[in-house]
C-alpha positions in Angstrom: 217.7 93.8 10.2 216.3 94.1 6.1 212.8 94.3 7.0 212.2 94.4 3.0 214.2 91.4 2.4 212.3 89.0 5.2 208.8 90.8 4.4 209.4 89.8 0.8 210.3 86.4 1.7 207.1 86.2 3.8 205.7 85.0 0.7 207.0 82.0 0.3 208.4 81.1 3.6 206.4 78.2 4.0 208.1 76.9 1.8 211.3 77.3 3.2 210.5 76.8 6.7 210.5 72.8 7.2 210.1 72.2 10.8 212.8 69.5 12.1 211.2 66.3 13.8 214.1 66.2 16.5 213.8 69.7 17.2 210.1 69.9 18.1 210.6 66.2 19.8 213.6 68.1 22.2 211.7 71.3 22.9 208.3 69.2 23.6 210.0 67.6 26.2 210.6 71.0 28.0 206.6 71.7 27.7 204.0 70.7 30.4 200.2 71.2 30.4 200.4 74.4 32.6 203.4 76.2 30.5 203.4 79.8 29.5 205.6 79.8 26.2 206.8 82.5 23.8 208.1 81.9 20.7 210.5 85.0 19.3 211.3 84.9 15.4 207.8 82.6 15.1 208.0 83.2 11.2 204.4 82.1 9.7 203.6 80.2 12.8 205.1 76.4 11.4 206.1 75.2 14.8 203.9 77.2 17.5 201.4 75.5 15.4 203.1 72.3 16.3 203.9 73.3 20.1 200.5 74.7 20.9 198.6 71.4 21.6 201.2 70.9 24.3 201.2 73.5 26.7 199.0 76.2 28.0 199.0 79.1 25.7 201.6 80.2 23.2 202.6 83.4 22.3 204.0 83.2 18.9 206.2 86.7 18.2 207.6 88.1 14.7 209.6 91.3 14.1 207.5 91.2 10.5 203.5 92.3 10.1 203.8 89.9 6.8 205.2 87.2 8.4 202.9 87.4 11.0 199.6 88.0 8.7 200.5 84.6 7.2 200.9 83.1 10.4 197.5 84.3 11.6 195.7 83.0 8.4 196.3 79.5 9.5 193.9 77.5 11.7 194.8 77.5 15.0 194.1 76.5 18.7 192.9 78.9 20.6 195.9 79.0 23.1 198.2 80.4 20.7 198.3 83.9 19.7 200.3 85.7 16.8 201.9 89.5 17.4 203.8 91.9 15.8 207.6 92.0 18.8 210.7 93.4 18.7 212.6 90.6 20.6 215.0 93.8 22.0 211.2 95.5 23.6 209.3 93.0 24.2 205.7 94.1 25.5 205.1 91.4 28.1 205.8 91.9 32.2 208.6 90.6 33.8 208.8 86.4 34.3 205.6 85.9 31.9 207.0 82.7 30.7 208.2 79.2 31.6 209.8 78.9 28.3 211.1 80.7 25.5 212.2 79.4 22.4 214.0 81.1 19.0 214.6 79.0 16.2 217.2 80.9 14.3 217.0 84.1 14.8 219.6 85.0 17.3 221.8 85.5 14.8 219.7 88.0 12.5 218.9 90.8 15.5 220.5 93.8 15.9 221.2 94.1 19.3 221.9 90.8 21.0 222.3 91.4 24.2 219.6 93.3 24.0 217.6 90.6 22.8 219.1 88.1 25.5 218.4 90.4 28.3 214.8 91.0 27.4 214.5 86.9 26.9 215.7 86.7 30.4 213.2 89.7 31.7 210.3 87.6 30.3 211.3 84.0 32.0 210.3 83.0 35.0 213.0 82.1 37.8 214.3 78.6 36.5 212.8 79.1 33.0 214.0 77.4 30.0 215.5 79.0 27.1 215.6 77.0 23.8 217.5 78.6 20.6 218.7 77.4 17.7 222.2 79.1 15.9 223.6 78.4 13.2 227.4 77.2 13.0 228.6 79.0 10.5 232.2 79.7 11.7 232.9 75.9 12.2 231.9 74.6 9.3 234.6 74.5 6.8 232.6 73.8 3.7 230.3 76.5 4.0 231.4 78.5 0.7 233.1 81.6 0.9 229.9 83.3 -1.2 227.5 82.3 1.7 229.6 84.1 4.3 230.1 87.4 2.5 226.4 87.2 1.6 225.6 86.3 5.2 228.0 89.8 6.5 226.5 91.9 4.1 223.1 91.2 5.3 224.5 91.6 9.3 223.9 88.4 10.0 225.9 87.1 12.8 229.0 85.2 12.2 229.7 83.4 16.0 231.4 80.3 16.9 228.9 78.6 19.6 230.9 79.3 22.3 230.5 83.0 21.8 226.7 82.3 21.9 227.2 79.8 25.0 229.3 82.8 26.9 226.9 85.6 26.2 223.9 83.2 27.7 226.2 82.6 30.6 227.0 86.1 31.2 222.8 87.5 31.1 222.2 85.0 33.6 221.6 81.3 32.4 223.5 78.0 32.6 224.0 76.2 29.7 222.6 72.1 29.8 222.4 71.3 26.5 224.2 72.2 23.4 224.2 69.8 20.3 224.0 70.0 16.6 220.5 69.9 15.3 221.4 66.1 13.2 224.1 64.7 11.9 226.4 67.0 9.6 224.1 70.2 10.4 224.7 74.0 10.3 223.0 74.7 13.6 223.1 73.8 17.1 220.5 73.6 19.1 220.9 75.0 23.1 218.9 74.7 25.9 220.0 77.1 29.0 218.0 77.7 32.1 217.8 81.0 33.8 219.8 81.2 37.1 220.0 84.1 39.6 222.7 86.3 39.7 224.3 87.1 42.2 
C-alpha cells in the first residue's frame, strides 16, 4: 500500500469521500441496537459517523494515523471509536463483531486473504460481512490510463466473481451482490460467515 500517497490525500479526503444514500440505507438494515461493528478502511470517519447512531458501538479502523487524526477531530457519539489497524493484524479477539463492513478497500491491501481471514477471525458465528469493490475489469469504458495507473499503484484488478470465490473459500456465503446504482464501478456484497466444515 503507498502510505505517502493516501496520507497525503488525507487532506482533502472529505472532499472526496461522498457517502452513497443506498449504501448506508443497505448496511443500516444489517444493524440492530445491540450490534458490535467494525469498520476497516474507515477513512476520516464519513460513514461510521453515519452508522454509529444505529447500533451499539463502532469501531471505525484506518491503516493511516492521518486519516484517522481527521476522523477523530470530528464530533462524535460516544459509541464509536477511531484506531490506527492493519486489516491483515487486526488487534481485537476472536468473534468481537456482529458485523463488519469495508467500503472500498479490499482492493487496495496487500495481502487479501490475509485481510479476509482476519475479517472472518473477528465475526461472530453467523456475522455479516459488508464490502464494497470496485468493477474495474467489467467495465469496458474505464480508460486504458485509469487501469495502468490503478496496477502501478497495486491496486487490485478482480472481476467480482474472483472477490465472490475468495469470500466463499474463508468461510462465508454470498447473499447479496449488486452494483452500488445504476451504471456504477462498484458492487456492493453482503456475505455471512458460515462454519466450515
Amino acid at each position: 500500500m503507498k502510505v505517502g500517497f493516501w496520507n497525503r490525500l488525507a487532506k482533502n479526503f472529505d472532499q472526496q469521500d461522498v457517502v452513497d444514500p443506498a449504501i448506508v440505507t443497505l448496511i443500516k438494515a444489517h444493524l440492530e441496537k445491540e450490534s458490535q461493528v467494525l469498520e476497516i478502511g474507515a477513512g476520516t470517519g464519513n460513514l461510521a459517523l453515519q452508522l454509529a447512531p444505529f447500533c451499539q458501538s463502532l469501531e471505525a479502523s484506518d491503516f493511516l494515523p492521518d486519516m484517522v487524526a481527521k476522523a477523530q477531530e470530528k464530533a462524535h457519539p460516544g459509541n464509536l471509536r477511531f484506531s490506527i489497524q492493519d486489516g491483515a493484524q487486526l488487534s481485537f479477539g476472536s468473534e468481537s463483531f456482529d458485523v463488519v463492513v469495508g467500503m472500498n478497500v479490499l482492493h487496495v491491501v496487500s495481502d487479501i486473504e490475509q485481510v479476509v481471514t482476519e475479517l472472518s477471525r473477528v465475526l461472530r458465528p453467523e456475522g455479516v460481512l459488508i464490502i464494497q469493490v470496485p468493477t474495474f475489469k467489467e467495465q469496458q469504458f474505464v480508460s486504458i490510463i485509469t487501469r495502468m495507473t490503478m496496477q502501478m499503484m497495486k491496486f487490485r484488478l478482480w472481476p467480482v466473481a474472483s472477490y465472490e470465490n475468495l469470500l466463499k473459500d474463508k468461510g462465508f456465503m454470498i447473499e447479496l451482490s449488486q452494483e452500488t446504482r445504476s451504471g456504477s464501478l462498484s458492487v456492493v456484497m453482503i456475505a455471512k460467515k458460515i462454519s466450515l466444515i
